[in-house]
N, CA, C and O atoms as a Tinker XYZ file with bonds, in Angstrom:
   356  protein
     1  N     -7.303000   -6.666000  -43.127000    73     2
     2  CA    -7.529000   -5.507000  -42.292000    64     1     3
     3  C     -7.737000   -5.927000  -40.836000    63     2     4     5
     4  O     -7.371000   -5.268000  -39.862000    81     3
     5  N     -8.397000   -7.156000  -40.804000    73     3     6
     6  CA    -9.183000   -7.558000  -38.978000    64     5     7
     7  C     -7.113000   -8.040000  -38.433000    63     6     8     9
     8  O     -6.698000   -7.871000  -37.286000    81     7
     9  N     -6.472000   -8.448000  -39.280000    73     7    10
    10  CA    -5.193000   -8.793000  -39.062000    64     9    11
    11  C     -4.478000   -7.435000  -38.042000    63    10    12    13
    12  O     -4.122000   -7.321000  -36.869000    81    11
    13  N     -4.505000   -6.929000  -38.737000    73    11    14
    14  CA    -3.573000   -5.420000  -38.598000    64    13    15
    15  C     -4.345000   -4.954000  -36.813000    63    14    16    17
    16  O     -3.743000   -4.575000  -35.809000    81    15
    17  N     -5.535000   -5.139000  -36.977000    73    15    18
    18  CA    -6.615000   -4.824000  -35.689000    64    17    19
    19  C     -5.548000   -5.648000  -34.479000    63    18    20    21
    20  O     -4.920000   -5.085000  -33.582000    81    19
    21  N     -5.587000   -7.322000  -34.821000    73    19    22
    22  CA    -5.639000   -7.932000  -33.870000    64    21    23
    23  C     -4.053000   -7.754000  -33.261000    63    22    24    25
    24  O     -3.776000   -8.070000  -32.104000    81    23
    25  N     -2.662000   -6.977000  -34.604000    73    23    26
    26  CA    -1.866000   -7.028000  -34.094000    64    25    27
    27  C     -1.599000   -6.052000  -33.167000    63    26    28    29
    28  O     -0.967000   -6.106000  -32.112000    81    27
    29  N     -2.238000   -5.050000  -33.774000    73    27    30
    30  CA    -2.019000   -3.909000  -32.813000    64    29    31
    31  C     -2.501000   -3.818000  -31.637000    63    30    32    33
    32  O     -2.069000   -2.922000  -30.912000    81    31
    33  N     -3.586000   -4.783000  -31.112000    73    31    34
    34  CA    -4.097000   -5.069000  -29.559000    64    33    35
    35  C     -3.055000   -5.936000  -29.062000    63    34    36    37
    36  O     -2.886000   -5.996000  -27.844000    81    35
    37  N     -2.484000   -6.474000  -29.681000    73    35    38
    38  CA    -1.320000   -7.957000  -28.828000    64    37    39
    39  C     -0.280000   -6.481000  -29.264000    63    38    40    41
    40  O     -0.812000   -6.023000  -28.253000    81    39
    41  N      0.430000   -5.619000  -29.656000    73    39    42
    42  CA     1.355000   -4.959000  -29.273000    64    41    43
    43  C      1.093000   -4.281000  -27.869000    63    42    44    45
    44  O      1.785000   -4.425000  -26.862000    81    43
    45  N     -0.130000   -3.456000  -28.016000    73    43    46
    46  CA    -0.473000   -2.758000  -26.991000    64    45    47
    47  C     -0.654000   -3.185000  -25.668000    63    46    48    49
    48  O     -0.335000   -2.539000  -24.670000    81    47
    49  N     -1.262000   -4.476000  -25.697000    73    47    50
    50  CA    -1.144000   -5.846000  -24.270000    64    49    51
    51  C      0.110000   -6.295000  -23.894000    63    50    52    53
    52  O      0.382000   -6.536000  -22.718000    81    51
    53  N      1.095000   -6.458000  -25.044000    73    51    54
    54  CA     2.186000   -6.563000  -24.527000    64    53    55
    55  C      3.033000   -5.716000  -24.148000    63    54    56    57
    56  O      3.734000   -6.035000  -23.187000    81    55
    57  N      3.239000   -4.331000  -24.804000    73    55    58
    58  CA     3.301000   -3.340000  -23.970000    64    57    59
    59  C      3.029000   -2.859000  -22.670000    63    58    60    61
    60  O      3.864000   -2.362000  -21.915000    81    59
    61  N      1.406000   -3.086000  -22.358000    73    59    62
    62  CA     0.818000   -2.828000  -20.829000    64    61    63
    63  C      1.490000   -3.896000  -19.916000    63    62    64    65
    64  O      1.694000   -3.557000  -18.750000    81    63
    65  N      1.783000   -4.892000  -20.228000    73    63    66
    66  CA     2.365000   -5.694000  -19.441000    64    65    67
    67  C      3.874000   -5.562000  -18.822000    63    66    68    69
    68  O      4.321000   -5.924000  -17.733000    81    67
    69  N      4.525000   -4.860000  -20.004000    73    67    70
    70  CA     5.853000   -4.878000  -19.552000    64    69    71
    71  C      6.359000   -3.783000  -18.788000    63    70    72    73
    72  O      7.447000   -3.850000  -18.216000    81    71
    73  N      5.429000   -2.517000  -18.742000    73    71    74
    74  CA     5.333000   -1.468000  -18.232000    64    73    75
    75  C      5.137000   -1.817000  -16.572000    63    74    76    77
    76  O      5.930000   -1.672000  -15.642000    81    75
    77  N      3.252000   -2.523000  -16.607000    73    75    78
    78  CA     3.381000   -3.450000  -15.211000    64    77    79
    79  C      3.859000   -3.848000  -14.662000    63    78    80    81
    80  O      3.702000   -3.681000  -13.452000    81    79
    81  N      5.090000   -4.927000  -15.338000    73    79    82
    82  CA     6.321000   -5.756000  -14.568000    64    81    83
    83  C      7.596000   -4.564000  -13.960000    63    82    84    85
    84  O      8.156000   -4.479000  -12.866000    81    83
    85  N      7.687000   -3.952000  -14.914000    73    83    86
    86  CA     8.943000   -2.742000  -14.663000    64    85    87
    87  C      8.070000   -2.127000  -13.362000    63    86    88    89
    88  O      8.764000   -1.930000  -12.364000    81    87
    89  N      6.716000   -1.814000  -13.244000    73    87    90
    90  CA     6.102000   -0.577000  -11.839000    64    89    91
    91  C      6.624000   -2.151000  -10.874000    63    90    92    93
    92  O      7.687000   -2.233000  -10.258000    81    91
    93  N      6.018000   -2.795000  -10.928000    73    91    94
    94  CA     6.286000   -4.139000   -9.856000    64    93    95
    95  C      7.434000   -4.178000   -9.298000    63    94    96    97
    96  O      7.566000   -4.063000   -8.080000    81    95
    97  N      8.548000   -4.366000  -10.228000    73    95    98
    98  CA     9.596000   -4.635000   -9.907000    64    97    99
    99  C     10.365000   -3.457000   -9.320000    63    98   100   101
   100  O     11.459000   -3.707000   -8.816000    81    99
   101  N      9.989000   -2.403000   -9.326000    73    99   102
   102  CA    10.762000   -1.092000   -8.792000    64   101   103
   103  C      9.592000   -1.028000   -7.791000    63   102   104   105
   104  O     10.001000   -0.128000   -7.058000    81   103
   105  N      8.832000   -1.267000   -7.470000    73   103   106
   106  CA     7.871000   -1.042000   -6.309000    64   105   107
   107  C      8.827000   -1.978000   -5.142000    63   106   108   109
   108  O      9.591000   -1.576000   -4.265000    81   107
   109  N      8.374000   -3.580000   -5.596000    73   107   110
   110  CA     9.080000   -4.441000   -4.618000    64   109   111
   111  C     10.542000   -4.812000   -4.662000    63   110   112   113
   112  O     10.909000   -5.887000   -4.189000    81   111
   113  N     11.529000   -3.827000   -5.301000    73   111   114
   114  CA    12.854000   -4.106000   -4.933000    64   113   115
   115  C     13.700000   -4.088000   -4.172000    63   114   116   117
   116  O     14.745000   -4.733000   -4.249000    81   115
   117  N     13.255000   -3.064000   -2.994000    73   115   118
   118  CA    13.781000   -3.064000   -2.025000    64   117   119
   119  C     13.643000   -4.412000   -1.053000    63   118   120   121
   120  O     14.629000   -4.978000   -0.583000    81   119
   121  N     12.256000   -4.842000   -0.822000    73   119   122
   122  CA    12.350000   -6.147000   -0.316000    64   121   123
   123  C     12.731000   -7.192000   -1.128000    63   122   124   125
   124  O     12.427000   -8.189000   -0.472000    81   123
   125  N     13.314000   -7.625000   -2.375000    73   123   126
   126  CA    13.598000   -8.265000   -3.276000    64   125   127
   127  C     15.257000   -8.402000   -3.279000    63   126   128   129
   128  O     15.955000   -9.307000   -3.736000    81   127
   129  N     15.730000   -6.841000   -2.419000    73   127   130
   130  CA    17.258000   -6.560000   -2.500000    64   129   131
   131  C     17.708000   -6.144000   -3.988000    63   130   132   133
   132  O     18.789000   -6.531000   -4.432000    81   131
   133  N     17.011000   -5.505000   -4.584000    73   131   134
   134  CA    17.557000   -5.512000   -6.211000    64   133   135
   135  C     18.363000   -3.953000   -5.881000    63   134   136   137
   136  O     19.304000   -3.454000   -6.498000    81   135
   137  N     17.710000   -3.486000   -4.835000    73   135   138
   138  CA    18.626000   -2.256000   -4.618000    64   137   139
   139  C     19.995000   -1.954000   -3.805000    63   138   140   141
   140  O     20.316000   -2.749000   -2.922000    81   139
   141  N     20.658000   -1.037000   -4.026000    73   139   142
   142  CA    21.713000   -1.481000   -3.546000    64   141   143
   143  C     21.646000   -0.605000   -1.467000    63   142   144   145
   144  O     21.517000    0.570000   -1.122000    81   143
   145  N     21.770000   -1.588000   -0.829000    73   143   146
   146  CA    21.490000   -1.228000    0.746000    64   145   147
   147  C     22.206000   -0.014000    1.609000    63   146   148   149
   148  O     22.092000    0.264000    2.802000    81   147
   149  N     23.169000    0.748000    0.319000    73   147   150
   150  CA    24.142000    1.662000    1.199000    64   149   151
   151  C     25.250000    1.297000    2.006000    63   150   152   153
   152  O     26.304000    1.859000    2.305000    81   151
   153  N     24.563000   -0.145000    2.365000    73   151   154
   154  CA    25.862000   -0.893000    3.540000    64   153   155
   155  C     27.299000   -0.980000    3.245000    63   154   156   157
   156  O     28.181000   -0.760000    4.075000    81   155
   157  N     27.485000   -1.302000    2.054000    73   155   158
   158  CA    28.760000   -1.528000    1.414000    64   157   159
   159  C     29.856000   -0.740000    1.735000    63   158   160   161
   160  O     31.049000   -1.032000    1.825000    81   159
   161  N     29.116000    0.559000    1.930000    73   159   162
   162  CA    30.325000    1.670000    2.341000    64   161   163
   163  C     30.529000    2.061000    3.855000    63   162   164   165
   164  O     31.519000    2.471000    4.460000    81   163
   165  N     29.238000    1.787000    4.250000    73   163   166
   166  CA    29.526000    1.525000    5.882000    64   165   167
   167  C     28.613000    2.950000    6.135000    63   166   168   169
   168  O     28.674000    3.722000    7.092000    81   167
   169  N     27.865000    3.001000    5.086000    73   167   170
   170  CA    26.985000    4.588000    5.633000    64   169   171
   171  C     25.509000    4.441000    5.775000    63   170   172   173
   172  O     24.918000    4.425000    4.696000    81   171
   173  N     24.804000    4.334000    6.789000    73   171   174
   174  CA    23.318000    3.850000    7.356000    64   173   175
   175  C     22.715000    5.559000    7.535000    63   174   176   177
   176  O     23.401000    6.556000    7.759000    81   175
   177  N     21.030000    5.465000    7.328000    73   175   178
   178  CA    20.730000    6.349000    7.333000    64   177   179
   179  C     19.702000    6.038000    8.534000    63   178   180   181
   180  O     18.856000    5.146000    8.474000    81   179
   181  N     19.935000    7.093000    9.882000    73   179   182
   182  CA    18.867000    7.189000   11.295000    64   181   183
   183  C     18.026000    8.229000   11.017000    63   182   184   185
   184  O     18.009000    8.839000    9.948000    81   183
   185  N     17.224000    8.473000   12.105000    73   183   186
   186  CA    16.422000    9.322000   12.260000    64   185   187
   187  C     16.481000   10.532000   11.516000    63   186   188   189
   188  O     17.527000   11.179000   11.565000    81   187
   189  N     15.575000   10.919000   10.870000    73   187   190
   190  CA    15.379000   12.363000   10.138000    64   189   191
   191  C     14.126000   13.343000   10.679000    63   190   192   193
   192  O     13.012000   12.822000   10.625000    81   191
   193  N     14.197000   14.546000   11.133000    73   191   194
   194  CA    13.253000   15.502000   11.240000    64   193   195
   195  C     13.371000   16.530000   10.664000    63   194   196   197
   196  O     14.263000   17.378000   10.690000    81   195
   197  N     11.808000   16.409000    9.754000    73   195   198
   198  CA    12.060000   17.636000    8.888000    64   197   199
   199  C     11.088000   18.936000    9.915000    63   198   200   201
   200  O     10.087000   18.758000   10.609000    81   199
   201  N     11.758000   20.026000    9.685000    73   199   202
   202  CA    11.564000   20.987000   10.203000    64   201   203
   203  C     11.044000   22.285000    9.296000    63   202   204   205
   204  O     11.487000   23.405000    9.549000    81   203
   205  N     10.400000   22.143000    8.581000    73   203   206
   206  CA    10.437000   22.893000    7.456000    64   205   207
   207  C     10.535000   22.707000    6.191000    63   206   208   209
   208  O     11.324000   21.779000    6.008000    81   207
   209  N     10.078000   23.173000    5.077000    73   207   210
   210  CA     9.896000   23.387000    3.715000    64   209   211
   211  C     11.760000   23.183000    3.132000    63   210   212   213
   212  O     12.520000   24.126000    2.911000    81   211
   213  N     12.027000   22.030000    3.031000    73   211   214
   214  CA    13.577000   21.802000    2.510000    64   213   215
   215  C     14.094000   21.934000    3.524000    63   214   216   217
   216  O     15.282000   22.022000    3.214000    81   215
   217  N     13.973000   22.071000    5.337000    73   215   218
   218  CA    14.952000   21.835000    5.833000    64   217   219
   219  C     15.042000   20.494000    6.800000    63   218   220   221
   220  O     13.874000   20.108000    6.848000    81   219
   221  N     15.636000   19.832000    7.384000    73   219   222
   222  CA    15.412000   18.698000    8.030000    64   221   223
   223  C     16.902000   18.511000    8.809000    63   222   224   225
   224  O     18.058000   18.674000    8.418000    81   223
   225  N     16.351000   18.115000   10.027000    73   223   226
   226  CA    17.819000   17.278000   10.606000    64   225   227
   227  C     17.962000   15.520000   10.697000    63   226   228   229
   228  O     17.141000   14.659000   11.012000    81   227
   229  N     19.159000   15.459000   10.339000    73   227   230
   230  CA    19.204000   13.797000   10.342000    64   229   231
   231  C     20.363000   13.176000   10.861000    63   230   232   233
   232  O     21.438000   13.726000   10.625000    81   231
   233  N     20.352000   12.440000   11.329000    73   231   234
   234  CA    21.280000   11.406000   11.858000    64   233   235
   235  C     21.898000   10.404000   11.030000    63   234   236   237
   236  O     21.155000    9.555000   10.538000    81   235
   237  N     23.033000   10.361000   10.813000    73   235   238
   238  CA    23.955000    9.297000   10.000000    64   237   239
   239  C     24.951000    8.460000   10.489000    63   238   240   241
   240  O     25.859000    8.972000   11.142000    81   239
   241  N     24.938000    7.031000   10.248000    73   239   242
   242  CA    25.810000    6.855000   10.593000    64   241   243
   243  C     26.742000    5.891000    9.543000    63   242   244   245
   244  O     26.353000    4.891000    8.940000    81   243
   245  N     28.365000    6.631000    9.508000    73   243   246
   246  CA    29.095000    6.046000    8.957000    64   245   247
   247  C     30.639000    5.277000    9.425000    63   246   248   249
   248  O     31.566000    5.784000   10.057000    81   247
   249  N     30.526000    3.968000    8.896000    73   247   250
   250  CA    31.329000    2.707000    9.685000    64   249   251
   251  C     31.793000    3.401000   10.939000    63   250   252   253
   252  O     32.247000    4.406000   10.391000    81   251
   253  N     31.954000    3.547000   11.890000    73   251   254
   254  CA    32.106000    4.049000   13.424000    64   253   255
   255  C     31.919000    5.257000   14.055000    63   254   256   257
   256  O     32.120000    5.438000   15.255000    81   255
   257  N     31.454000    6.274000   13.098000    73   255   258
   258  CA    30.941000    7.248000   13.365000    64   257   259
   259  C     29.694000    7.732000   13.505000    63   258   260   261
   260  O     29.143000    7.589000   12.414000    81   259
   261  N     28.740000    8.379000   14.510000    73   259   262
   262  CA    27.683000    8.717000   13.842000    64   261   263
   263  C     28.062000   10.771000   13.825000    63   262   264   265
   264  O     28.866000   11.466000   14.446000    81   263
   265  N     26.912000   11.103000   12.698000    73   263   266
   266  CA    26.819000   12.174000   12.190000    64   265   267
   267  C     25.526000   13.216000   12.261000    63   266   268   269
   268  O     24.720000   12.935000   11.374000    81   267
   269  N     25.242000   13.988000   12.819000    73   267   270
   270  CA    23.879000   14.771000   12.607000    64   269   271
   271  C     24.388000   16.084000   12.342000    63   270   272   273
   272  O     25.161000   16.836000   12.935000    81   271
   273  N     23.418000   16.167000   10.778000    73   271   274
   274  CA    23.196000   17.249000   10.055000    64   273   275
   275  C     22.465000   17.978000    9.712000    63   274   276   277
   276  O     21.481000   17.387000    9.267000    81   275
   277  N     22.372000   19.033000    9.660000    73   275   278
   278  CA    20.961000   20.267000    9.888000    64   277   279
   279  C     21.361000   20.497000    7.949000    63   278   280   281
   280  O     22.402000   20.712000    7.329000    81   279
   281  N     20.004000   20.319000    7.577000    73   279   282
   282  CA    20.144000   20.857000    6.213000    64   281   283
   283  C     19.479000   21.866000    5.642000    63   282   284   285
   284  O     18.385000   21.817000    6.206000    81   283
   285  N     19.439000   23.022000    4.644000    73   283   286
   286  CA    18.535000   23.860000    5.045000    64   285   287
   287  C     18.539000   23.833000    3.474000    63   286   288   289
   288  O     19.064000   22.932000    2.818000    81   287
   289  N     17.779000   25.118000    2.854000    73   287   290
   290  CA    17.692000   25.213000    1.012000    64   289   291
   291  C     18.716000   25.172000    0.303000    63   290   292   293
   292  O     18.778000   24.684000   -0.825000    81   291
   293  N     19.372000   25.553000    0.756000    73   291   294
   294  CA    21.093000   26.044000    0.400000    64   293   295
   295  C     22.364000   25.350000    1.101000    63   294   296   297
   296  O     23.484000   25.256000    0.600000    81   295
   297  N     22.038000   24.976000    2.118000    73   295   298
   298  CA    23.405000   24.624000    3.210000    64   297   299
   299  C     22.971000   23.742000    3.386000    63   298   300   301
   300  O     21.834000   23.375000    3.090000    81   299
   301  N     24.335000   22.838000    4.266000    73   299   302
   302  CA    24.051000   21.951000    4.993000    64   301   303
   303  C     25.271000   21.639000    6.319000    63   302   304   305
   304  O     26.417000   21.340000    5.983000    81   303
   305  N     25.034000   21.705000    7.268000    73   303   306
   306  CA    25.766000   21.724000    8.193000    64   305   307
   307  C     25.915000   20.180000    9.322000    63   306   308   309
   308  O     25.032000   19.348000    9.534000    81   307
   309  N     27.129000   20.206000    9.803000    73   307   310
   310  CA    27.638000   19.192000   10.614000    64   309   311
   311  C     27.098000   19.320000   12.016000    63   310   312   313
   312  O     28.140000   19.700000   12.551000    81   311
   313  N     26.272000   19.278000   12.932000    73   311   314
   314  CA    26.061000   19.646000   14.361000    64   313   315
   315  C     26.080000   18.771000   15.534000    63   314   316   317
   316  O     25.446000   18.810000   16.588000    81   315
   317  N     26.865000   18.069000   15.135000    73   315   318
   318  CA    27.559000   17.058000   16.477000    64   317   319
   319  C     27.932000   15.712000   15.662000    63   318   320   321
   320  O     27.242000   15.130000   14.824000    81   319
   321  N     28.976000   15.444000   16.053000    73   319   322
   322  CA    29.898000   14.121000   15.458000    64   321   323
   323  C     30.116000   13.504000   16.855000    63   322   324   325
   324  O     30.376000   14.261000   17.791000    81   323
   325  N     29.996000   11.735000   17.116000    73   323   326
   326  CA    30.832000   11.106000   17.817000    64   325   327
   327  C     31.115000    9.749000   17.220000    63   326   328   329
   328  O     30.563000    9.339000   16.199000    81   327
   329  N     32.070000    9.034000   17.968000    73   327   330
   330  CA    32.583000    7.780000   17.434000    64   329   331
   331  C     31.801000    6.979000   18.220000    63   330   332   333
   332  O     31.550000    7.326000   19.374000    81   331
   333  N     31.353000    5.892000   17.734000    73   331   334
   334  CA    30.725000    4.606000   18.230000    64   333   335
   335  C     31.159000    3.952000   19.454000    63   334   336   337
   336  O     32.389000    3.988000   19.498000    81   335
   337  N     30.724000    3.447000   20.332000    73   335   338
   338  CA    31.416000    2.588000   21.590000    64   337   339
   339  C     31.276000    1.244000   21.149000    63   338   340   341
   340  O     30.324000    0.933000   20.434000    81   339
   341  N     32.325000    0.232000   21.585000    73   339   342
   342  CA    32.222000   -1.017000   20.777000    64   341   343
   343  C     31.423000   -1.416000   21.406000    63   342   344   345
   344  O     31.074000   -0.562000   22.221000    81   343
   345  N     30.586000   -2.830000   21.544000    73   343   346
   346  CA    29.238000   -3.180000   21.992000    64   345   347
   347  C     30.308000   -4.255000   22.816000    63   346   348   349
   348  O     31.440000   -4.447000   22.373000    81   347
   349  N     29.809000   -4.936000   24.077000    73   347   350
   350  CA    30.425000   -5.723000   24.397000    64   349   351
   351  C     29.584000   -6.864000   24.539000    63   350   352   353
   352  O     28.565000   -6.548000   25.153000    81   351
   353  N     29.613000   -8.402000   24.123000    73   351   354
   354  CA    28.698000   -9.402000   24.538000    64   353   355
   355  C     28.596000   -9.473000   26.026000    63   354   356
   356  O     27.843000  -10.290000   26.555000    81   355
């Protein structure tokens, strides 16, 4: 019977543990890089102001474009597009 006790505390410890490692590891993945950076496609996310209960404006930018979009509960709209200037050394 003290058997059955002691296994079921080493399930339950090992359980709490692996639960722990999984919060850890999704806590620090972003600095770890386990996530994926968006970069790949060339789409970065700038400045966001939220203005309201679900609405917010934000700035995007994708490979040579940037983008700002007004988003609201329902919609979401385009409100100024330009193309990038190349940087010169």
């Amino acid at each position: 019977m003290e058997n059955i006790y002691l296994s079921t505390i080493r399930m339950l410890l090992v359980l709490a543990a692996i639960v722990a490692a999984i919060i850890v590891l999704y806590r620090y993945s972003g600095k770890l890089r386990l996530k994926s950076p968006g970069r790949s496609l060339g789409l970065q996310k700038g400045e966001t102001i939220h203005l309201g209960y679900k609405k917010f404006v934000s700035v995007l930018e994708v490979k040579d474009h940037v983008l700002v979009i007004g988003v609201g509960e329902k919609e979401m709209s385009l409100l100024a597009s330009w193309k990038k200037e190349e940087e010169t050394p």
